[in-house]
Each structure stands twice: as structure tokens, then as C-alpha cells.
VMD Tcl script that builds the backbone (N, CA, C; Angstrom):
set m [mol new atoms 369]
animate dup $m
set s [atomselect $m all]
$s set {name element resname resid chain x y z} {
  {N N UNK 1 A 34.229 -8.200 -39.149}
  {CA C UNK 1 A 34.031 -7.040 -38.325}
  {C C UNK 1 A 32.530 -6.729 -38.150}
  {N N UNK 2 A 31.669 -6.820 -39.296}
  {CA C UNK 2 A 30.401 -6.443 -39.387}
  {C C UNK 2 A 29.801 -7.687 -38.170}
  {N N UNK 3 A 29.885 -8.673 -37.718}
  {CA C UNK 3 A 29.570 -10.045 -37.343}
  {C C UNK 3 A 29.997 -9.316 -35.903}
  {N N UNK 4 A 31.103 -9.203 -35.999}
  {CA C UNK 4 A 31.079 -8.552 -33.977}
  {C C UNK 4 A 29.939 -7.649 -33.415}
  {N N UNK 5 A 30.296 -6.756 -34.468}
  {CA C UNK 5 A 29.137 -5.487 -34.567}
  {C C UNK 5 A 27.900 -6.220 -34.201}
  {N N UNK 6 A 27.221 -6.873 -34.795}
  {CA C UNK 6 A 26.365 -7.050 -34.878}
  {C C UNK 6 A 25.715 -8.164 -33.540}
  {N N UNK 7 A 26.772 -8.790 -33.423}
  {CA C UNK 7 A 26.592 -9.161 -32.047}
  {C C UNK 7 A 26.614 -8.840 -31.229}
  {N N UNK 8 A 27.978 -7.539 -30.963}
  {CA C UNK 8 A 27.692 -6.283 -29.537}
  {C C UNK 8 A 26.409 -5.973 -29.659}
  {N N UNK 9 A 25.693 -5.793 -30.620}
  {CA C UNK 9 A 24.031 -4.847 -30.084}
  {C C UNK 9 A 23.547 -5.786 -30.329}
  {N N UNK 10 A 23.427 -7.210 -30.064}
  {CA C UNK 10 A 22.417 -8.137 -29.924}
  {C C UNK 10 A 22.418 -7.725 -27.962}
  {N N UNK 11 A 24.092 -8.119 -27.798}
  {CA C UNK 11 A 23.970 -8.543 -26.463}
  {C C UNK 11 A 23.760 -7.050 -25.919}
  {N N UNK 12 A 23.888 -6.071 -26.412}
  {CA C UNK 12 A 23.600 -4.972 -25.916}
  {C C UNK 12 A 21.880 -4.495 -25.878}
  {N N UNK 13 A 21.357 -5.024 -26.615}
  {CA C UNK 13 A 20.012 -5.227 -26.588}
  {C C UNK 13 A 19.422 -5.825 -25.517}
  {N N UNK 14 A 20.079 -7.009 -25.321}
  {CA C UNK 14 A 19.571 -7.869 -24.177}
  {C C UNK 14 A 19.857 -7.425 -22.935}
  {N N UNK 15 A 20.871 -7.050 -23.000}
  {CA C UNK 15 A 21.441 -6.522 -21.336}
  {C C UNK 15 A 20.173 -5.474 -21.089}
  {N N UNK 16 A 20.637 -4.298 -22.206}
  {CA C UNK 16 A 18.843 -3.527 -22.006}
  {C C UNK 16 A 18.028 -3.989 -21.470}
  {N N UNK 17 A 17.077 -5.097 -22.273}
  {CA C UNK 17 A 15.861 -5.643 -21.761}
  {C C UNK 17 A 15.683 -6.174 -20.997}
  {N N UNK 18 A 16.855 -6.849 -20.228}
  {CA C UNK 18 A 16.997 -7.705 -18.961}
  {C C UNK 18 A 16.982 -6.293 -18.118}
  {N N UNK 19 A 17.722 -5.818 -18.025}
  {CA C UNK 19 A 17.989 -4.608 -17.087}
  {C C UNK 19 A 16.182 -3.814 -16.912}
  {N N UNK 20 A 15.535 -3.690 -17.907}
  {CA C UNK 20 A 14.402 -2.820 -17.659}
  {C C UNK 20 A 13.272 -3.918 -16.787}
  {N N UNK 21 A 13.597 -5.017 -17.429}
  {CA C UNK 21 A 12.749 -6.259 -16.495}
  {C C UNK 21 A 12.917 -6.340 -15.320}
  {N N UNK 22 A 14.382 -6.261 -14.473}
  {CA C UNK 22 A 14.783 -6.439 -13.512}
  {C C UNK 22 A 13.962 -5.195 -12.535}
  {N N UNK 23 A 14.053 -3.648 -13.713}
  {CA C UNK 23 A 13.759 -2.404 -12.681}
  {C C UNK 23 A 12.485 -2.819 -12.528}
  {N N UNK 24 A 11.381 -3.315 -12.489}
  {CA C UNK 24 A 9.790 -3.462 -12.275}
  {C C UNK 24 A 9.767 -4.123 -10.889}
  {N N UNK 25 A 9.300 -2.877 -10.162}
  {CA C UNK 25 A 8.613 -2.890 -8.539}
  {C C UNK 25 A 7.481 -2.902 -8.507}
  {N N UNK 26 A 7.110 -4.086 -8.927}
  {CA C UNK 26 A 5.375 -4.349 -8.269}
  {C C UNK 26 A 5.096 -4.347 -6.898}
  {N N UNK 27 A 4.074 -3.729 -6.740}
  {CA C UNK 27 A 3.305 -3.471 -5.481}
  {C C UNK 27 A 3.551 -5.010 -5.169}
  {N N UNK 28 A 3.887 -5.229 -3.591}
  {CA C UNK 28 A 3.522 -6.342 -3.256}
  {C C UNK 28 A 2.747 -6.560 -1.779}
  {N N UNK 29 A 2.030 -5.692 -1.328}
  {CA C UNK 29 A 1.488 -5.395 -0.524}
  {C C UNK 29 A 0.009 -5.264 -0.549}
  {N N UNK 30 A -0.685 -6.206 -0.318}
  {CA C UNK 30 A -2.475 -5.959 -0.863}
  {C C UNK 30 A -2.778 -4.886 0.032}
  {N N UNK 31 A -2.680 -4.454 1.375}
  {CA C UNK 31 A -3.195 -3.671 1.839}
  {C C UNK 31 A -2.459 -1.864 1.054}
  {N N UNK 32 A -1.312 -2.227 0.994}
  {CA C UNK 32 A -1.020 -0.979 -0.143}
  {C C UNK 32 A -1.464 -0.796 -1.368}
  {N N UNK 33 A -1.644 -1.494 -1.957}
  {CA C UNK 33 A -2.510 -1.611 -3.189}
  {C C UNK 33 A -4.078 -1.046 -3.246}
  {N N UNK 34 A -4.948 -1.953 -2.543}
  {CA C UNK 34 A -6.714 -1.564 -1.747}
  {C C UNK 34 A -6.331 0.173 -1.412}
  {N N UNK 35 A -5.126 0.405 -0.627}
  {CA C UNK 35 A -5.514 2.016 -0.162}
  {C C UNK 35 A -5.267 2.597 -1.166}
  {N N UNK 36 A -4.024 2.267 -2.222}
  {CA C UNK 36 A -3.886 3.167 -3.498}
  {C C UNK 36 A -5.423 3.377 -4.389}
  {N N UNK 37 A -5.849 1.939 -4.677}
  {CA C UNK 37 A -7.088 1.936 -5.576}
  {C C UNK 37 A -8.192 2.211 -4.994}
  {N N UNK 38 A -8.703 2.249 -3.996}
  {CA C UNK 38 A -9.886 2.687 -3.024}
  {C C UNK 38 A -9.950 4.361 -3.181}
  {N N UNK 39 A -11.378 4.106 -4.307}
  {CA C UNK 39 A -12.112 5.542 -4.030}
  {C C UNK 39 A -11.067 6.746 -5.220}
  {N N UNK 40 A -10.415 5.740 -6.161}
  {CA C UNK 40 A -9.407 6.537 -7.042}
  {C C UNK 40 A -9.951 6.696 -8.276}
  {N N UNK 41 A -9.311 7.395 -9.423}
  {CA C UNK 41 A -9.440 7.744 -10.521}
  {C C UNK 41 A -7.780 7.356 -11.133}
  {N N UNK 42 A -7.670 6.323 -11.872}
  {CA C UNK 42 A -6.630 6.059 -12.752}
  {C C UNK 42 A -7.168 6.527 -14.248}
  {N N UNK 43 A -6.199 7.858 -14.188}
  {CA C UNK 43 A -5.778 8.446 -15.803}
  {C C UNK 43 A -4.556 8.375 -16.192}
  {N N UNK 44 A -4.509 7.658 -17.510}
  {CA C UNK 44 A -3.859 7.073 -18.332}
  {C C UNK 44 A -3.951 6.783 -19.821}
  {N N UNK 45 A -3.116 6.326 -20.084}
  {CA C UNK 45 A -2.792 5.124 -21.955}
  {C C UNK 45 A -3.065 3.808 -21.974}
  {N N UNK 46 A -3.905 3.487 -23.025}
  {CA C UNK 46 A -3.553 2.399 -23.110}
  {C C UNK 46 A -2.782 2.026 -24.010}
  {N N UNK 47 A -1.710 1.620 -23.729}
  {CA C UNK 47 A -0.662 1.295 -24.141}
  {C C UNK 47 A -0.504 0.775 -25.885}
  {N N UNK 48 A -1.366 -0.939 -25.944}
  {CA C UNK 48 A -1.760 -1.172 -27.268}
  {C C UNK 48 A -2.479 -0.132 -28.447}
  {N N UNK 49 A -3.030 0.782 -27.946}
  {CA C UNK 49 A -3.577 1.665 -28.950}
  {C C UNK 49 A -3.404 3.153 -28.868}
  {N N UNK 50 A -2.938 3.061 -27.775}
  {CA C UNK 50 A -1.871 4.850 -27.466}
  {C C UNK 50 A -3.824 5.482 -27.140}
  {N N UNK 51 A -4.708 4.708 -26.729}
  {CA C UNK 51 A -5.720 6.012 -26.197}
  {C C UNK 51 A -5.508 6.041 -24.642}
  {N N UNK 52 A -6.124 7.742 -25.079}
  {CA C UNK 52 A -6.384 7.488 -23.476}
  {C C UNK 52 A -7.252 6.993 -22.396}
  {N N UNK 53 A -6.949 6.462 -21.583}
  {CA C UNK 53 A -7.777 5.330 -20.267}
  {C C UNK 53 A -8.087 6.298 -18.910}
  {N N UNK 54 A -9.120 5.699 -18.497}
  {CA C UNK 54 A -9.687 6.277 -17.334}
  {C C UNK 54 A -10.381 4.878 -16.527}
  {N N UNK 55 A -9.857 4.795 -15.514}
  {CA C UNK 55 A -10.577 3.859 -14.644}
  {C C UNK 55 A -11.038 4.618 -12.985}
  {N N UNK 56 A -12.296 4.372 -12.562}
  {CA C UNK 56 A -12.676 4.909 -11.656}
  {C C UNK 56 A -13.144 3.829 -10.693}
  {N N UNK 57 A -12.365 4.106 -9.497}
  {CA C UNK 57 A -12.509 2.676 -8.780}
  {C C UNK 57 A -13.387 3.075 -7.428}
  {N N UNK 58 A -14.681 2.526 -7.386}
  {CA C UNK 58 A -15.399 3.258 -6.526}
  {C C UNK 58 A -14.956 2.190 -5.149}
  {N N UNK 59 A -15.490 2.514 -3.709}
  {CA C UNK 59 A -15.374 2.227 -2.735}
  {C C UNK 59 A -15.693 1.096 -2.277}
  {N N UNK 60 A -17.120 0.920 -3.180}
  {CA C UNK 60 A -17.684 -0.586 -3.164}
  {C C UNK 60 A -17.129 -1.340 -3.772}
  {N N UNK 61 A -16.363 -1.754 -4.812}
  {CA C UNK 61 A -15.680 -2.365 -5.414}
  {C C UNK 61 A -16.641 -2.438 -7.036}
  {N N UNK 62 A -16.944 -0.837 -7.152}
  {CA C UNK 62 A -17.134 -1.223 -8.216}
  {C C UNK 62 A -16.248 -0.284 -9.150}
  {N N UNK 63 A -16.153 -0.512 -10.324}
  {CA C UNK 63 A -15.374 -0.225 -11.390}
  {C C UNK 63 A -16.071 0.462 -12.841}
  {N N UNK 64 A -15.486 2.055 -13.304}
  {CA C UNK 64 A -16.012 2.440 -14.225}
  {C C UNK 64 A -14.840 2.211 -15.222}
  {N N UNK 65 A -15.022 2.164 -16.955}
  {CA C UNK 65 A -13.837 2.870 -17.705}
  {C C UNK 65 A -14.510 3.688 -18.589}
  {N N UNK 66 A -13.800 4.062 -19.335}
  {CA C UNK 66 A -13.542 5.462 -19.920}
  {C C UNK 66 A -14.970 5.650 -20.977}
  {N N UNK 67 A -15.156 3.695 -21.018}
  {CA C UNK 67 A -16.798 4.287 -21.928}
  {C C UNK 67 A -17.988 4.285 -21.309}
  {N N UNK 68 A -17.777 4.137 -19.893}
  {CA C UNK 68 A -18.830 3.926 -19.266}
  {C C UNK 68 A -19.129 2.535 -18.893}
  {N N UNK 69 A -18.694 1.603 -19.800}
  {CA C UNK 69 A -18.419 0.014 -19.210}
  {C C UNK 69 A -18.033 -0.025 -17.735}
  {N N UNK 70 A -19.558 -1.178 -17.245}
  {CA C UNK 70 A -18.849 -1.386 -15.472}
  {C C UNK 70 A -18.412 -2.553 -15.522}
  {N N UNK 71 A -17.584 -2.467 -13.975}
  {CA C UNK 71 A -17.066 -3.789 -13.737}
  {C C UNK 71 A -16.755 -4.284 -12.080}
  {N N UNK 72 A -16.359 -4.897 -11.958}
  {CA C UNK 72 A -16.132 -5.521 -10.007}
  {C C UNK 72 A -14.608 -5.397 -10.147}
  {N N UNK 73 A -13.763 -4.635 -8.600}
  {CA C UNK 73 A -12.496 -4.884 -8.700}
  {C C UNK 73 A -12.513 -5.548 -7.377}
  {N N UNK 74 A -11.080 -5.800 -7.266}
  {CA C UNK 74 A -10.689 -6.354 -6.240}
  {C C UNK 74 A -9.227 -6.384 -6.207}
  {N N UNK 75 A -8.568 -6.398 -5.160}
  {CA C UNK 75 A -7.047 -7.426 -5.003}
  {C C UNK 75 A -6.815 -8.744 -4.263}
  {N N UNK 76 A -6.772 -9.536 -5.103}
  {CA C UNK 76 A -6.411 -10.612 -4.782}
  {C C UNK 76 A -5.119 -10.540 -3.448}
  {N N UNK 77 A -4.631 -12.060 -3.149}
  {CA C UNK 77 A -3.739 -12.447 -2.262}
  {C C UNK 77 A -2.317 -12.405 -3.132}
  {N N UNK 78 A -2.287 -12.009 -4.287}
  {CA C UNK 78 A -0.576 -11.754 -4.346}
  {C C UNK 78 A -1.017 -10.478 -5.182}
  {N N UNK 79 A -1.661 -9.674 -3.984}
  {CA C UNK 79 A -1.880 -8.048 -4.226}
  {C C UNK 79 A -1.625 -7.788 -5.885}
  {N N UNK 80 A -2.565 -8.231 -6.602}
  {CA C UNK 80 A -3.073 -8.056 -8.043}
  {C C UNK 80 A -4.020 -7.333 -7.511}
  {N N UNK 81 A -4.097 -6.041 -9.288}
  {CA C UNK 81 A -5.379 -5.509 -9.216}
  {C C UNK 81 A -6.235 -6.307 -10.192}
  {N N UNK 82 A -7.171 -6.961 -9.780}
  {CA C UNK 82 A -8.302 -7.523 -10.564}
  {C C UNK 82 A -9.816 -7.253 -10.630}
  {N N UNK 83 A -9.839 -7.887 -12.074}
  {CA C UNK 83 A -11.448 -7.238 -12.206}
  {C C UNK 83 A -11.978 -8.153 -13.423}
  {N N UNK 84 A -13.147 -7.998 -13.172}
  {CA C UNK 84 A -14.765 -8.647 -13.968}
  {C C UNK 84 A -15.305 -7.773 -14.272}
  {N N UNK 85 A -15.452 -7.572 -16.157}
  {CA C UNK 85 A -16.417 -6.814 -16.929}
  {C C UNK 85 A -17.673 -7.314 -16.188}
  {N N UNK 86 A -18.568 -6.571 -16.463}
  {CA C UNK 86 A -20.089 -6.957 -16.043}
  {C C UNK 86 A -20.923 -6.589 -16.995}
  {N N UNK 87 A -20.569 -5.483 -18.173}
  {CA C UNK 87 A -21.313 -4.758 -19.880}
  {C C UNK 87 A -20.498 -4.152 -20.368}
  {N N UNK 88 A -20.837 -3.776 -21.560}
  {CA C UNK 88 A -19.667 -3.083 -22.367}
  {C C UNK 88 A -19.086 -4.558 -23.828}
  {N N UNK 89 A -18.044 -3.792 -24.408}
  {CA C UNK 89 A -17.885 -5.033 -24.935}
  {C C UNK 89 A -16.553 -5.797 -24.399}
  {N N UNK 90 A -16.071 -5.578 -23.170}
  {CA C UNK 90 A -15.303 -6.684 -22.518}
  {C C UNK 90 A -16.310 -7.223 -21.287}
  {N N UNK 91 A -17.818 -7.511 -21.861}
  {CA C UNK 91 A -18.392 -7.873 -20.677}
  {C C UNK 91 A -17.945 -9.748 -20.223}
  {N N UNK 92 A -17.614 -10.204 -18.980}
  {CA C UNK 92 A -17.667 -11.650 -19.104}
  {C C UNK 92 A -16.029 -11.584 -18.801}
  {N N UNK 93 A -15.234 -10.328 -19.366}
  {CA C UNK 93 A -13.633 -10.765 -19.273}
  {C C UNK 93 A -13.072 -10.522 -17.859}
  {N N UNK 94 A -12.329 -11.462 -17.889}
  {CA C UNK 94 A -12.176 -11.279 -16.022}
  {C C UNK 94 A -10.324 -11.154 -15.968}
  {N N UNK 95 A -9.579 -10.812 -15.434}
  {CA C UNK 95 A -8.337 -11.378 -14.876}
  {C C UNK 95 A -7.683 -10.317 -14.181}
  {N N UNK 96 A -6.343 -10.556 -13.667}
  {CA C UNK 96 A -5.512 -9.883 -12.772}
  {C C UNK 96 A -4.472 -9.140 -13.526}
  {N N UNK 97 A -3.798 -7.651 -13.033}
  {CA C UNK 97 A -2.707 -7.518 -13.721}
  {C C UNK 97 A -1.995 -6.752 -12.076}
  {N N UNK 98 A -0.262 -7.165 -12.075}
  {CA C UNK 98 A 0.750 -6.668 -11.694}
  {C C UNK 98 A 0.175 -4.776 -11.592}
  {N N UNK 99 A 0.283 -4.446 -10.488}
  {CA C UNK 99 A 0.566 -2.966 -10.503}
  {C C UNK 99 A 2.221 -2.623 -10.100}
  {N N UNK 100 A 2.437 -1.721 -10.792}
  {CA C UNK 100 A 3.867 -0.757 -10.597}
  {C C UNK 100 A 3.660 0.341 -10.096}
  {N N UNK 101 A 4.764 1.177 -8.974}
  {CA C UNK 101 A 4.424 2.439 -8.854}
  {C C UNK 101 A 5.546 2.972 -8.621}
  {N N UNK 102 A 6.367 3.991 -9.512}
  {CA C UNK 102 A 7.285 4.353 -8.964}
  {C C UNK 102 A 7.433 6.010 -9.072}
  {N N UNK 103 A 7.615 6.713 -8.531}
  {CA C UNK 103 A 7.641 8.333 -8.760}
  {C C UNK 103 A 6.319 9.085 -8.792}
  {N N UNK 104 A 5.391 8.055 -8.731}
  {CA C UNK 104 A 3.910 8.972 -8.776}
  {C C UNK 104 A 3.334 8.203 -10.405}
  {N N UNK 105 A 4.068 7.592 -10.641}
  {CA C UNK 105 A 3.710 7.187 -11.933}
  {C C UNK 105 A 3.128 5.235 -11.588}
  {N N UNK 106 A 2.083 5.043 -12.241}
  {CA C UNK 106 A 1.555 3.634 -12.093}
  {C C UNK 106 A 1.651 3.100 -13.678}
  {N N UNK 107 A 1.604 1.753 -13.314}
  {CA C UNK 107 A 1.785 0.907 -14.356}
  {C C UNK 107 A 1.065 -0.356 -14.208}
  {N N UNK 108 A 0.244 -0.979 -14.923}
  {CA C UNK 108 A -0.821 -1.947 -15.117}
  {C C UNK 108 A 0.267 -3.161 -16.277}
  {N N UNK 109 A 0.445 -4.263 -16.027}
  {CA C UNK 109 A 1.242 -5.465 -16.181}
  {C C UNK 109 A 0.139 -6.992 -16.286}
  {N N UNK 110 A 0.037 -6.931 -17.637}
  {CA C UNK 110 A -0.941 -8.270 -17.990}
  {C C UNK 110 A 0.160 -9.206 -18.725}
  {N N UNK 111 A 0.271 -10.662 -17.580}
  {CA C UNK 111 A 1.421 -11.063 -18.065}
  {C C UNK 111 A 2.419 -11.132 -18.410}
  {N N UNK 112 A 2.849 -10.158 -17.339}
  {CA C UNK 112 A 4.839 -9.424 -17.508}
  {C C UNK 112 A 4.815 -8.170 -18.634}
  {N N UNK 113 A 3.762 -7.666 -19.344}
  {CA C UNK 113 A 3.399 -6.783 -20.153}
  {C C UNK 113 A 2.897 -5.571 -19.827}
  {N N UNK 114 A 3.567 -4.743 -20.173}
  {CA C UNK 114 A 2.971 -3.048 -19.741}
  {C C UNK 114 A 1.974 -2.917 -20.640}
  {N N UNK 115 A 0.754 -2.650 -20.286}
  {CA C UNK 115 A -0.514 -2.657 -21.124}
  {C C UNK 115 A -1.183 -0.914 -20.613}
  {N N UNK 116 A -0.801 -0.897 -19.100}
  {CA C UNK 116 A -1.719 0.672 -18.854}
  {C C UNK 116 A -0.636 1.649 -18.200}
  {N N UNK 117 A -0.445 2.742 -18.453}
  {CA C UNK 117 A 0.646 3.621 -17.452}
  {C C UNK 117 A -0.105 4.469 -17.471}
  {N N UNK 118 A -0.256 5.489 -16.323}
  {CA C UNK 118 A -0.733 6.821 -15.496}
  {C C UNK 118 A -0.179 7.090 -14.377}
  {N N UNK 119 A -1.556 7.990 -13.991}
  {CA C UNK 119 A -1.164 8.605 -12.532}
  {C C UNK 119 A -2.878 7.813 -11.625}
  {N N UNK 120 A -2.327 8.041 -10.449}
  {CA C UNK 120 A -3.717 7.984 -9.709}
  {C C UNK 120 A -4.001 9.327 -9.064}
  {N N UNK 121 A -5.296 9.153 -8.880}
  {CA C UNK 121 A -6.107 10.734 -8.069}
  {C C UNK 121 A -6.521 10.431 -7.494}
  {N N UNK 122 A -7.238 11.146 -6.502}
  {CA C UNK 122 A -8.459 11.010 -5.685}
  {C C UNK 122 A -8.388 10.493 -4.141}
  {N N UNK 123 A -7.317 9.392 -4.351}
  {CA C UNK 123 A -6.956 8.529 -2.882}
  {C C UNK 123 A -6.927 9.129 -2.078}
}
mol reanalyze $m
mol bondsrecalc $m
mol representation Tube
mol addrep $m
């Protein structure tokens, strides 16, 4: 009996996690994306360490965070938000993450991974 049990909430686990994978609506629109992040303020978590995040995405494509570290953004062609440290101590780190947006709420996705959730301002 304990052995069924224990297998209903395996597969009940999984159905979960499949199911929350499935709900993720990434932006797939670069020109929706550029107007969301153009000239915005993303306040937020970061997720791995529960602080809070601030990214300020200026017009030129440049990029503040929360310590003052700059950086270059951009969206790529499968409407990623990406970016290049330029100082700070992620200077040199470069890559793309998945944006989500659903209800007013955004979500930052490094490698199928929720790493940033907020809101945006300013747009």
C-alpha cells in the first residue's frame, strides 16, 4: 500500500511539473519585447538569492543593475532579452534569457530556469 502511495505523488509530482512547464508564455515577438524593455525599469528578485533586482534599460541600449554595474542589451532574433556585462563583477558575462509575461508580472528564464520575476515600469 505504502509503494502505491508513493508512486501516486511521484506521478503526481510530475504531472505538476510538466503542467507548470507547459504554462510558460514566452514573449515571442522581438518587436514586443524591444517596446516592453525600451526606456524601462525592471523591479524584481533574484530568484537564487531571494534579493532584490533592479534593471534599468536605457534607450540606447544601455543597461544599469541594482549595483550600479553597466552593461549592453539587446533582443536577439528569437526575441531573447540579452546582454554583456561591461564592469562590475559579472564584467565579460554575456548571454540571453527567455522573457515571460503574464498578468503584469515578468519573468527572466536562463536555460528553461526562472532566475528573475517582477514587474516593469516606465515603458
Amino acid at each position: 500500500m505504502q509503494k502505491i502511495a508513493r508512486t501516486l505523488l511521484a506521478v503526481l509530482a510530475l504531472a505538476t511539473a510538466s503542467g507548470s512547464a507547459l504554462a510558460q508564455t514566452f514573449i515571442t515577438d522581438k518587436a514586443q519585447l524591444e517596446k516592453l524593455l525600451t526606456g524601462a525599469t525592471f523591479i524584481g528578485v533574484y530568484l537564487r538569492t531571494e534579493a532584490a533586482y533592479t534593471l534599468k534599460f536605457g534607450t540606447d541600449g544601455t543597461l544599469t543593475d541594482t549595483t550600479g554595474a553597466k552593461a549592453r542589451w539587446w533582443v536577439d532574433d528569437q526575441a531573447r532579452y540579452c546582454r554583456e556585462w561591461l564592469d562590475g563583477k559579472l564584467k565579460g558575462n554575456a548571454g540571453c534569457m527567455n522573457v515571460e509575461l503574464e498578468d503584469g508580472q515578468v519573468a527572466l528564464y536562463s536555460e528553461g530556469k526562472k532566475v528573475v520575476e517582477g514587474i516593469v515600469t516606465g515603458n
